[in-house]
N, C-alpha and C positions, 0 to 999 in steps of 0.2 A: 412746296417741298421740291429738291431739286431732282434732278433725275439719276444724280452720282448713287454711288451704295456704299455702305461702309459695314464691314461685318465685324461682331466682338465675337470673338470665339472664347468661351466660358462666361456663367450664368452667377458668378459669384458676386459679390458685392464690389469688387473692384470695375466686373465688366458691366453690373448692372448702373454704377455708377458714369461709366466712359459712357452709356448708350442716353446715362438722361444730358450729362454737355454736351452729344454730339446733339440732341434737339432742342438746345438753349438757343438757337440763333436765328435769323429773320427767315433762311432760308436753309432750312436743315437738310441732310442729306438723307435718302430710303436710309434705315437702318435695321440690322437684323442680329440677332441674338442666336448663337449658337450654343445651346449646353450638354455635355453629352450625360446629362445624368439624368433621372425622372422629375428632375427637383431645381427650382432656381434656387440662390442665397447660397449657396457654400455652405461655409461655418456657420451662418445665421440658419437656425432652426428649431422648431419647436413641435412638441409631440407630445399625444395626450398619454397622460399620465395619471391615472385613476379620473378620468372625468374630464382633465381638466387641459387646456393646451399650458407647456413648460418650457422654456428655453433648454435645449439641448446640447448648446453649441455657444456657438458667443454668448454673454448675456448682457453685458453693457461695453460702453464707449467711455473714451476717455472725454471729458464735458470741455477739459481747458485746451482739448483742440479744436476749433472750432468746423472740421470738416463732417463730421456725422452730424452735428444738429444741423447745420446749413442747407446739407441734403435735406434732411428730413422738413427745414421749414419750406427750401422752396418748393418739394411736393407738397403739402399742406397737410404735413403731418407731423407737426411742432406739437399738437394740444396731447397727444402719446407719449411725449416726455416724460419721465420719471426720473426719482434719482432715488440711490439708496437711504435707507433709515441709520441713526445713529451710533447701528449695532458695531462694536466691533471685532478684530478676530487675533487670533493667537499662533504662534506657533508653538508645536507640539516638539519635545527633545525630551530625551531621555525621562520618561514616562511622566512628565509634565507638562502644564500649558504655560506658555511664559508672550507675554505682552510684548508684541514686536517696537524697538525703541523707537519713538517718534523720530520724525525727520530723517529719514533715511534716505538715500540713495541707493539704491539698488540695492539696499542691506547694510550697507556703510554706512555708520549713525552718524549724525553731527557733533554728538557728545558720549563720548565714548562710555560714562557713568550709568547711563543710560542702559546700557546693557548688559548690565550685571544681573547675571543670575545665569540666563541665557548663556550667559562667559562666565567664568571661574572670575575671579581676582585677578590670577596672572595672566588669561588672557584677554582681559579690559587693561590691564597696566600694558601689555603687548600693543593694543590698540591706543594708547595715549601717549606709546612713545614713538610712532611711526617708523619705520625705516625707509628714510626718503632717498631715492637714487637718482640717477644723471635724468637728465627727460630722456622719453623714452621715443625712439624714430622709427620704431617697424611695428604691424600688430601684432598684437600678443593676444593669449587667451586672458579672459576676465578672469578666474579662479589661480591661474599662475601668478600673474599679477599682483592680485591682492592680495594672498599668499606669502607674495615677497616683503611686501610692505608691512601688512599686520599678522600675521600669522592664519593657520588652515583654517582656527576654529573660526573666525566672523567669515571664510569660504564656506565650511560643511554647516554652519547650523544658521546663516543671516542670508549668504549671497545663493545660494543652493535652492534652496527656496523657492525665492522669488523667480531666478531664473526659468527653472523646472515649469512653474505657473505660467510663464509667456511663453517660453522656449520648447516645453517638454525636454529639454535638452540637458547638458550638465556644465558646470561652468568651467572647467576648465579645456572645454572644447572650441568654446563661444567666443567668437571676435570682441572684443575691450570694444574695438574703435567702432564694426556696427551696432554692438548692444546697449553699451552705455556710452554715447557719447561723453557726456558730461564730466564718467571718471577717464576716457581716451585724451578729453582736452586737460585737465590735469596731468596725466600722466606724460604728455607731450610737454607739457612746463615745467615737469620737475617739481610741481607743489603735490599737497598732503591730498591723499585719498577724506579725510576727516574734514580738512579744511571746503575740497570740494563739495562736502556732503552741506558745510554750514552755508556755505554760498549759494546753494540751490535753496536751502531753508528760509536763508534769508529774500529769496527771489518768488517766495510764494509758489519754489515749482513741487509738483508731484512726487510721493515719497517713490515711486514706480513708475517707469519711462513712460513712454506713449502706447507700449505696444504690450500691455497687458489686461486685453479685454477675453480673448479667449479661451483660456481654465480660469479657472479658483481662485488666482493671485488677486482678483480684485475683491478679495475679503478682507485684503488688508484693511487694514483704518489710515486714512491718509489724510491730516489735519492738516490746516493751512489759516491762516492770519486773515484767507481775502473770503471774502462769502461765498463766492460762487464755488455749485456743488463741485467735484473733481469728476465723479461718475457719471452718465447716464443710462438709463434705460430706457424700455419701452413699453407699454401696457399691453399686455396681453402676450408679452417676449418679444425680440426682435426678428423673429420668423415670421411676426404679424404683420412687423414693420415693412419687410421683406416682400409681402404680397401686395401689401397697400401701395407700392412703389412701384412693383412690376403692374396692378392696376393700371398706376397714371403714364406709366410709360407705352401700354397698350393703347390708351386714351391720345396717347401724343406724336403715332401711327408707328410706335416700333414693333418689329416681329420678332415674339420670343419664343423659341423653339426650347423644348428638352427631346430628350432621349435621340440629339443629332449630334453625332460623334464626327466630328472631322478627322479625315484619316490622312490628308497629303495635301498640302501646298505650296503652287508654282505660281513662280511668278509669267505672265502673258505680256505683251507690249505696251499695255494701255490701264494693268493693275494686277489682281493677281485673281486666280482660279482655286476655288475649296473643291475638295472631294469626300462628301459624304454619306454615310448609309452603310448596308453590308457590301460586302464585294460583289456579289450578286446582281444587287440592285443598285448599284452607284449612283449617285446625284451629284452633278454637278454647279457651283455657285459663284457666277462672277463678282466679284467686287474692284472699286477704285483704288480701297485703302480697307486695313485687318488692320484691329488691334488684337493683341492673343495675350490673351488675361487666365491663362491657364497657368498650374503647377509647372514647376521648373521641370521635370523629366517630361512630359505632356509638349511644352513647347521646344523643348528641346529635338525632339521626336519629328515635331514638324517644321523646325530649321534644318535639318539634317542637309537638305539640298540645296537650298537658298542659301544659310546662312552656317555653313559650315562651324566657322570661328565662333559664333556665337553659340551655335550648339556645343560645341564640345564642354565653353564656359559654363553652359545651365545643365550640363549634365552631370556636372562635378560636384551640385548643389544635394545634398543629404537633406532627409525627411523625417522626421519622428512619427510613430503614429499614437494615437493614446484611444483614451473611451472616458467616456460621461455615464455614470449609474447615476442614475436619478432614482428617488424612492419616494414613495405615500407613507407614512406612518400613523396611524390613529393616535389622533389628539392626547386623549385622555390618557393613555400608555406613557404618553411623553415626559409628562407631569413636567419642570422646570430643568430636564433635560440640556435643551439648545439654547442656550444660552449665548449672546454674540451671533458675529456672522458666519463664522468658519473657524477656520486654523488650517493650518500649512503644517509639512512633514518632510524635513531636511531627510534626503538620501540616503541617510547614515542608520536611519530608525530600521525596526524591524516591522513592518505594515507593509503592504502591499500598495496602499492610497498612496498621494502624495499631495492631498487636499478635500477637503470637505467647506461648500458652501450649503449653509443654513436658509434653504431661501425664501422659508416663509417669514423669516426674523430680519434677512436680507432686506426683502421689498416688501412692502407693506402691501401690495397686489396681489402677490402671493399670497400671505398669511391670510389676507381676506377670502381667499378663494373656496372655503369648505371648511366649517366651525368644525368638524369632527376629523378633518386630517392637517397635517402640516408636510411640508415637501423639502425633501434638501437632495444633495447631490455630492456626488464624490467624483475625484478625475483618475485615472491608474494607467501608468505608462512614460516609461520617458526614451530618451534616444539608445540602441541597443536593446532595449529591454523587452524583445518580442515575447520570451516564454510564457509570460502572465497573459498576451494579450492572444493566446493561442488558447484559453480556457473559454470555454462557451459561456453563452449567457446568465447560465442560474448558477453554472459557479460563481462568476465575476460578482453577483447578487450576495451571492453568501459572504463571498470574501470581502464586501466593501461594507458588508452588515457587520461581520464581526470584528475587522477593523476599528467599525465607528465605534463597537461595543467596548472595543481594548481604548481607545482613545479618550473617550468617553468617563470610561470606568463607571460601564453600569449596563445591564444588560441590554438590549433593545428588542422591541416588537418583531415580530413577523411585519413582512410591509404589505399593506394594502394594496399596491400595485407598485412593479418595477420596470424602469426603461433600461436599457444599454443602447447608449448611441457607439459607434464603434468610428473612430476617422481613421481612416488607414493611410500613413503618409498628407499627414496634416496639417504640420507647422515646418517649414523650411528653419535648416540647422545653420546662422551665420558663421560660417567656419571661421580660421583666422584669415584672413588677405580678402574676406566675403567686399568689403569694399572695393578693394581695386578689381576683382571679378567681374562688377558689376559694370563700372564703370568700360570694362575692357569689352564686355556683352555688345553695351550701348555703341560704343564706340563701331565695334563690326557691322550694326545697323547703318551705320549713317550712307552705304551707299544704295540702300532699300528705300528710299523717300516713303511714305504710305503705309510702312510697317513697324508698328508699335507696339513696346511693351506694357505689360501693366500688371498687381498686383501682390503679392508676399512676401515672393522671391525676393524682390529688390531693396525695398527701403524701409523696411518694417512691418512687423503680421499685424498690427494693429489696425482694427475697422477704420476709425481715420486716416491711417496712413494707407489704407489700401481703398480709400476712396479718393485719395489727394492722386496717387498714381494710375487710377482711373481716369481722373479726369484731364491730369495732366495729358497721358497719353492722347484723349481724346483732341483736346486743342493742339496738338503737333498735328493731330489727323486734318483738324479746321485748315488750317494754316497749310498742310500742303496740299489739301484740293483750292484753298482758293488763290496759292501759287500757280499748282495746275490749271486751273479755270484762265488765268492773266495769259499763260504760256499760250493755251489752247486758241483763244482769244487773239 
């Protein structure tokens, strides 16, 4: 190991990701892991819940990208794989459950016939006659957009949804060009939202982007022609996975710190200086090269001096916060209740949820886990919508109880035991221009060699896509110590 240091500041799965590339190589660098929280994994988390450890937080990956299992195999922890069971899930509108139309796009079906019911008549014939305009040159929001083209209803009761599930957020706030790509490059050519949706069908891709592993949305049912599963999981949650990886990274001499809060960083002659701990007690930490794999306001905070321009960029980045109730419910109460995986709750409804996953019907891991209880979970919160998530914990219980009960339509148990996970400021909101933002970030770096970004903010909240910008950032780090090394040299 060399004698250089490289410090990831945040413990989340993007920075845990930069810290295992930074010791892929013959001659790795000290590395050290700074997290200011008690807890590595981020989003990845798991928590017992009558007995049992439960996914909190993420719970699966998207399988057809291949950056989360890759991690996962070359720690040696491929045989943990799981994917979901055949259950599928609904959405919920106007006090019914209706079958989300296969091959969708972000909620944009490929056949517009398809989603009848969910739509009236006239707005499926709205949807079959497109209103196709000039291509379009600037971003726009995803909900405006398709709005224009097919009408509100496949926004409030198809695109709403889905988004809300990835996003927490609302669609017509949501960058077109970062959310969905797929309908941004259509809409740059001037072809059909519909048409786009067939073309992806036909490509075997996902009825939902990449970046819908962490709420609910991955209840959808997402069919496809080619065998391989769309989802993954992990056994025992991905908070297991989470530790098992921080394991082999300890094994592989990195230093993983929590409850180290970095307060200020400058840059010094030869790399840059952290400052951590109380003000009291300061600690000082040199390194060669930072990557800073923290939330956009967090790094923003600690460009402030360095990297002016670039702070101002991630300070302008909005946050959603939501929560996760997880519930035990006795078996036998349940009788052929849960049925499927979930169901989704377009905006417009009167519920408080805005998703329910079923997850003992979900993972077959789950459901095996305790012949007398079953486990599911509900998400509550979207962008704006602080007042719900200002009610304490045995409210938020009740109110996702009787939710499920209205949803449902059927009373429910008292629960055997309940969790509230709470994330406060947890999914980054891709505004409109969220692309050239970013780009303009990166760009303020470049005259920082050694300093790198990484995780949510930038290219996607999705586990893979915030392992792909881990480790990307990481190999920019490779590449300039071992520029610096040739200089020095």
């Amino acid at each position: 190991m060399s004698s250089r240091v490289v410090v990831v500041i945040g413990g989340g799965i993007s920075g845990l990701a930069a810290a295992w590339e930074l010791t892929r190589g013959a001659h790795p660098p000290r590395v050290m892991v700074l997290e200011g929280s008690p807890v590595l994994g981020g989003k990845l988390r798991t928590a017992d819940v009558a007995g049992h450890g439960i996914d909190v937080g993420a719970e699966s990956v998207l399988a057809r990208r291949p950056e989360a299992l890759d991690l996962l195999a070359e720690a040696g922890l491929a045989a943990g794989i799981v994917h979901p069971t055949d259950a599928t899930a609904t959405i919920w509108s106007r006090g019914r459950h209706w079958r989300l139309p296969p091959r969708t796009l972000m909620g944009v079906p490929s056949e517009p016939s398809t989603a009848l019911g969910l739509l009236t008549e006239t707005e499926v014939d709205r949807l079959a006659h497109e209103s196709i305009s000039a291509p379009v040159e600037s971003d726009v929001s995803v909900g405006d957009f398709v709005e224009a083209r097919v009408g509100p209803a496949v926004v409030d009761r198809l695109v709403e949804p889905l988004l809300a599930g990835v996003y927490a957020g609302h669609a017509r706030h949501l960058s077109l060009r970062a959310t969905v790509p797929a309908l941004w490059a259509a809409a740059s050519r001037g072809t059909g939202l519909v048409e786009a949706a067939a073309h992806a069908a036909q490509l075997s891709a996902p009825a939902t982007p990449a970046t819908t592993e962490f709420t609910d949305v991955t209840t959808v049912p997402v069919k496809s022609s080619a065998a391989a599963p769309v989802f993954a999981g992990y056994l025992g949650g991905l908070g297991l996975a989470v530790a098992r990886l921080a394991d082999r990274l300890r094994a592989a001499g990195v230093e993983l710190r929590t409850d180290a809060t970095v307060r200020d960083l400058t840059r010094t002659p030869t790399g840059w200086s952290l400052t951590l701990g109380p003000t009291t007690r300061p600690e000082q930490v040199l390194a060669d090269a930072v990557v800073l794999a923290t939330p956009a306001p967090a790094t923003a905070r600690l460009l402030h001096d360095v990297a002016p321009v670039a702070a101002r960029s991630l300070a302008a980045v909005d946050y959603a916060s939501m929560a996760v109730v997880t519930l035990a419910l006795p078996r036998r109460a349940m009788g052929a209740t849960l049925t499927g995986s979930g169901f989704l709750v377009p905006p417009t409804e009167p519920v408080t949820i805005k998703a329910a996953t079923f997850s003992a019907t979900k993972w077959a891991w789950v459901g095996a886990l305790d012949p007398d209880l079953v486990h599911l979970r509900t998400s509550v919160g979207r962008a704006g919508e602080t007042r719900v998530l200002q009610r304490d914990d045995a409210d938020l219980v009740d109110h996702a109880l009787g939710d499920l009960s209205t949803v449902l339509a059927t009373a429910l148990p008292q629960p055997i035991d309940a969790h509230v996970q709470r994330w406060g400021g947890a999914l980054p909101q891709y505004a409109v221009g969220h692309v050239d933002l970013v780009r303009e970030t990166f760009a303020a770096l470049e005259p920082l060699p050694g300093l790198e970004l990484a995780g949510a903010a930038y290219d996607g909240v999705g586990v893979p896509a915030c392992i792909a910008s881990g480790r990307a950032a990481a190999r920019r780090v490779l590449t300039h110590l071992g520029a610096a090394g040739v200089a020095l040299g």
